[in-house]
BABA-364251 format. One record per residue (C-alpha): residue in three letters; x, y, z. Coordinates in steps of 0.1 Angstrom, whole numbers, plus 5000, padded with zeros to 4 digits. Example, Ala and Ser with C-alpha at 12.3 -4.5 7.8 and 13.67 -1.06 7.14 Angstrom:
<ALA <5123 4955 5078>>
<SER <5137 4989 5071>>
***
This chain:
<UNK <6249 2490 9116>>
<UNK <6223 2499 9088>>
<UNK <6244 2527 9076>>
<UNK <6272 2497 9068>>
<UNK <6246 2475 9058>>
<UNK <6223 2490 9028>>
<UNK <6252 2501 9004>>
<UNK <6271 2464 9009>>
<UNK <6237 2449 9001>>
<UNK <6222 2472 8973>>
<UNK <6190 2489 8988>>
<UNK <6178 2522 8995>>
<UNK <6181 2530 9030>>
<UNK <6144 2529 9041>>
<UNK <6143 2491 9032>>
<UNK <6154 2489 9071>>
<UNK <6117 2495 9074>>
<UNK <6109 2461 9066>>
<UNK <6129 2444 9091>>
<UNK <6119 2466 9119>>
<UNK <6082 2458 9107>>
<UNK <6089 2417 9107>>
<UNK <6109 2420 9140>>
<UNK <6088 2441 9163>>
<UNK <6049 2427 9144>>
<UNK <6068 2386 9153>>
<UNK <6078 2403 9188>>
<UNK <6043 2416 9195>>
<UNK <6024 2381 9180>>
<UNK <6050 2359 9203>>
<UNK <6045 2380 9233>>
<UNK <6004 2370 9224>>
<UNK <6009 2336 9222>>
<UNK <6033 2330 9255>>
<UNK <6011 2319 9276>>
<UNK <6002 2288 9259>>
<UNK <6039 2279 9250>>
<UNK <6046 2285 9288>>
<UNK <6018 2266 9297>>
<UNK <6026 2237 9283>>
<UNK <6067 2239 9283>>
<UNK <6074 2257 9312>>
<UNK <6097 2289 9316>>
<UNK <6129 2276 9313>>
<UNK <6127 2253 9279>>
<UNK <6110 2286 9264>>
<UNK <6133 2311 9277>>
<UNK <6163 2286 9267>>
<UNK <6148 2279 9230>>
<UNK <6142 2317 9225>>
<UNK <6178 2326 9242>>
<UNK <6193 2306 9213>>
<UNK <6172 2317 9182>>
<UNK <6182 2353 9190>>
<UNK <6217 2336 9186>>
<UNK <6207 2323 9157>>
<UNK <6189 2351 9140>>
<UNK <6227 2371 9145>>
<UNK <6246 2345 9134>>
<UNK <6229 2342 9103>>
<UNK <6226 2384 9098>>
<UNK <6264 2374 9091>>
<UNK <6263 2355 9062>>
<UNK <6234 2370 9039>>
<UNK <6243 2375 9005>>
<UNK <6208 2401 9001>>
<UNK <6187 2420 9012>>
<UNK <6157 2393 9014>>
<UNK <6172 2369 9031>>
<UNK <6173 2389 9061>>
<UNK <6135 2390 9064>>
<UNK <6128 2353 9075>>
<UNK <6158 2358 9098>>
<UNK <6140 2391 9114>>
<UNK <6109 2371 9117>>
<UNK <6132 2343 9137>>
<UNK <6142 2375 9156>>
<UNK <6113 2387 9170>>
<UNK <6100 2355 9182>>
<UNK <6125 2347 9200>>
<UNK <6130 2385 9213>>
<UNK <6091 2379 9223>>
<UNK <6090 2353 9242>>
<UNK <6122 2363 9260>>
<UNK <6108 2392 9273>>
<UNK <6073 2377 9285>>
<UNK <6084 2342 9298>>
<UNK <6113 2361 9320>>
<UNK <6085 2390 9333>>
<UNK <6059 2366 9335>>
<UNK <6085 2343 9361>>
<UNK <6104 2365 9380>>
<UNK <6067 2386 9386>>
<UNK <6053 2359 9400>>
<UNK <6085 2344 9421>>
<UNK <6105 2369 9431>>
<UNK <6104 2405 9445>>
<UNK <6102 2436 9429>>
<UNK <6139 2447 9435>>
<UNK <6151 2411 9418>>
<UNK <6123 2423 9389>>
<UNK <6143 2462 9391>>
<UNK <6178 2435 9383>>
<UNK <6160 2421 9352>>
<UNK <6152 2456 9335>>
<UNK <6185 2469 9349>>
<UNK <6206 2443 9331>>
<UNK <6183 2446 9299>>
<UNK <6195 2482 9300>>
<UNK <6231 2469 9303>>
<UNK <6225 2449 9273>>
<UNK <6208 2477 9248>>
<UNK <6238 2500 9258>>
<UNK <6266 2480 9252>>
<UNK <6250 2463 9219>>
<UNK <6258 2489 9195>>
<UNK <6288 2496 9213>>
<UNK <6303 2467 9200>>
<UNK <6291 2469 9164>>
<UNK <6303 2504 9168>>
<UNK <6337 2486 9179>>
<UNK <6338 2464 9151>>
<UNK <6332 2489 9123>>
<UNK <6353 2513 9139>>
<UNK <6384 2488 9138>>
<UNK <6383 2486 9098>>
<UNK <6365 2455 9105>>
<UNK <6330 2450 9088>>
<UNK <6295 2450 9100>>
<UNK <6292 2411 9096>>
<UNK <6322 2410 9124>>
<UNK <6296 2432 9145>>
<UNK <6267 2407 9146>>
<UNK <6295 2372 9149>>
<UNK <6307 2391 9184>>
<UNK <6274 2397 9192>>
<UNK <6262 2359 9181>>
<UNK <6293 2347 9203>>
<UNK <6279 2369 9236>>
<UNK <6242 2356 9227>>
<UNK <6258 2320 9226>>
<UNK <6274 2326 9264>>
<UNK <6242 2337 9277>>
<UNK <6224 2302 9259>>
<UNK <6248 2279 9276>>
<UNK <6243 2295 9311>>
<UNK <6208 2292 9301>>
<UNK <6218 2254 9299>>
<UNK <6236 2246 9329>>
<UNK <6208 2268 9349>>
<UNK <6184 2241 9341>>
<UNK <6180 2224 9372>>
<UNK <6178 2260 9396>>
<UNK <6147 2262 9375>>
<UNK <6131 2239 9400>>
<UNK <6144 2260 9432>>
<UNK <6116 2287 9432>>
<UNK <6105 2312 9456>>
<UNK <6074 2316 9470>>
<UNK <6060 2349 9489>>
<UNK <6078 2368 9468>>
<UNK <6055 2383 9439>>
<UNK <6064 2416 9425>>
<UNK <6025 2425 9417>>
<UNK <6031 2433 9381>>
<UNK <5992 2440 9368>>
<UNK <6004 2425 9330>>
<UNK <6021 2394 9347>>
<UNK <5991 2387 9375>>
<UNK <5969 2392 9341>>
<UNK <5987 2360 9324>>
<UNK <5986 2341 9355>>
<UNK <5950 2342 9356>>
<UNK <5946 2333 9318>>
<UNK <5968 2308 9320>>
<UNK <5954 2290 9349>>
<UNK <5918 2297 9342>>
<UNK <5925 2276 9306>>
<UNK <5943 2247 9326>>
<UNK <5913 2245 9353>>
<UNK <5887 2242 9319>>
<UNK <5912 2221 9304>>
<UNK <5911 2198 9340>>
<UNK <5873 2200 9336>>
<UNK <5865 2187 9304>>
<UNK <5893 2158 9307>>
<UNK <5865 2142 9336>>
<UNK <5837 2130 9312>>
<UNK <5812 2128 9339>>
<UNK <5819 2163 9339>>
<UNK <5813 2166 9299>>
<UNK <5779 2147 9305>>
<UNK <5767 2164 9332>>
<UNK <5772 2196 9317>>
<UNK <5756 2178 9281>>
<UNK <5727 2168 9301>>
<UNK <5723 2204 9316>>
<UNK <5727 2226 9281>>
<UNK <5718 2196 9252>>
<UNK <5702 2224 9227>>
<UNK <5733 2248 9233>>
<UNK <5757 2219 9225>>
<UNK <5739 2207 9193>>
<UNK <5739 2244 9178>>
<UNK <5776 2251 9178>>
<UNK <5796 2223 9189>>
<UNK <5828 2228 9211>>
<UNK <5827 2269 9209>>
<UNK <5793 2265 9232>>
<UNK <5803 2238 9248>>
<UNK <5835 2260 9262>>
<UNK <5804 2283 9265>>
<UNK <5783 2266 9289>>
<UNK <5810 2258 9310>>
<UNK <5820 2292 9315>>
<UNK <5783 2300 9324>>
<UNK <5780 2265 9345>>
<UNK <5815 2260 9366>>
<UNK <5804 2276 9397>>
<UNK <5776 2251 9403>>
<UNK <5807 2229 9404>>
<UNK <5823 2242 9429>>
<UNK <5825 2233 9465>>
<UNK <5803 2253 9490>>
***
């Protein structure tokens, strides 16, 4: 739709450069940060919350009056877009089997191609590019109230079924190697066993080498 786009809005056609920049760089830093957020919220409340800023983020491509305010919309676009993509691989990796996992990617596809098809189809029926992005809003908005009502199947999961991606067994292990120190350090006869086995290294640096020691110390913890 950039063609339609930078001659409505005043700029020179490489300014697209920016938004690709804010969407992919927010993309890339939500992707980073997904294990925490689905860590502590769970797959569905961040794939549901994403779903609808992506609805968002179209929505309001609709109504900017310039070029500028599109960037904090494109920056609302990519983290959503982010944590879509890692809180969905991340689940079905670890839950399902790798021909559900082939669905996911196929239906992606689906999405990508039919996309600019219907920008195309609203530019192409003397309509404008804003009508492009409301239609695509309206499909996003579907796909966030299925996200809704699909709530409670979030609680009917599979087990057995794990399609062995390296990236999502990766963020498994992250993710519940921080919970089990997180466990840890709740227990304070833990914290002052460890502070009575490591008291120099704990008044040099405070929490850092505290998270330190552990690291080095856990496996005397553990049951033989």
């Amino acid at each position: 739709a950039w063609p339609a786009i930078y001659p409505e809005l005043g700029v020179m056609v490489d300014a697209v450069s920016g938004i690709t920049l804010l969407v992919s760089g927010c993309t890339v830093l939500s992707s980073i940060f997904s294990a925490s957020f689905l860590m502590r919220f769970g797959t569905a409340k961040v794939t549901l919350v994403s779903t609808a800023m992506t609805a968002a983020a179209l929505l309001s491509f609709s109504f900017v009056p310039h070029y500028l305010w599109m960037l904090p919309i494109a920056v609302v676009l990519g983290l959503g877009a982010g944590a879509i993509d890692a809180g969905l691989n991340n689940y079905i990796a670890l839950h399902y089997s790798v021909g559900q996992m082939n669905f996911l990617h196929c239906f992606y596809g689906v999405g990508i191609t039919v996309s600019p098809y219907i920008m195309s189809l609203a530019l192409s029926d003397n309509s404008t590019w804003q009508k492009g992005y409301r239609l695509a809003f309206f499909v996003q908005l579907g796909i966030t109230l299925v996200m809704i009502l699909a709530l409670p199947l979030w609680k009917k999961v599979k087990t057995g079924l794990s399609a062995g991606r390296v990236q999502s067994v990766a963020v498994r292990m992250v993710v519940d190697r921080e919970q089990e120190i997180r466990d840890f350090l709740k227990d304070k006869d833990n914290r002052q066993e460890l502070e009575t086995l490591t008291p120099q290294i704990l008044q040099t640096d405070g929490e850092t080498k505290f998270r330190q020691c552990f690291e080095l110390l856990y496996p005397l913890f553990l049951p033989r």
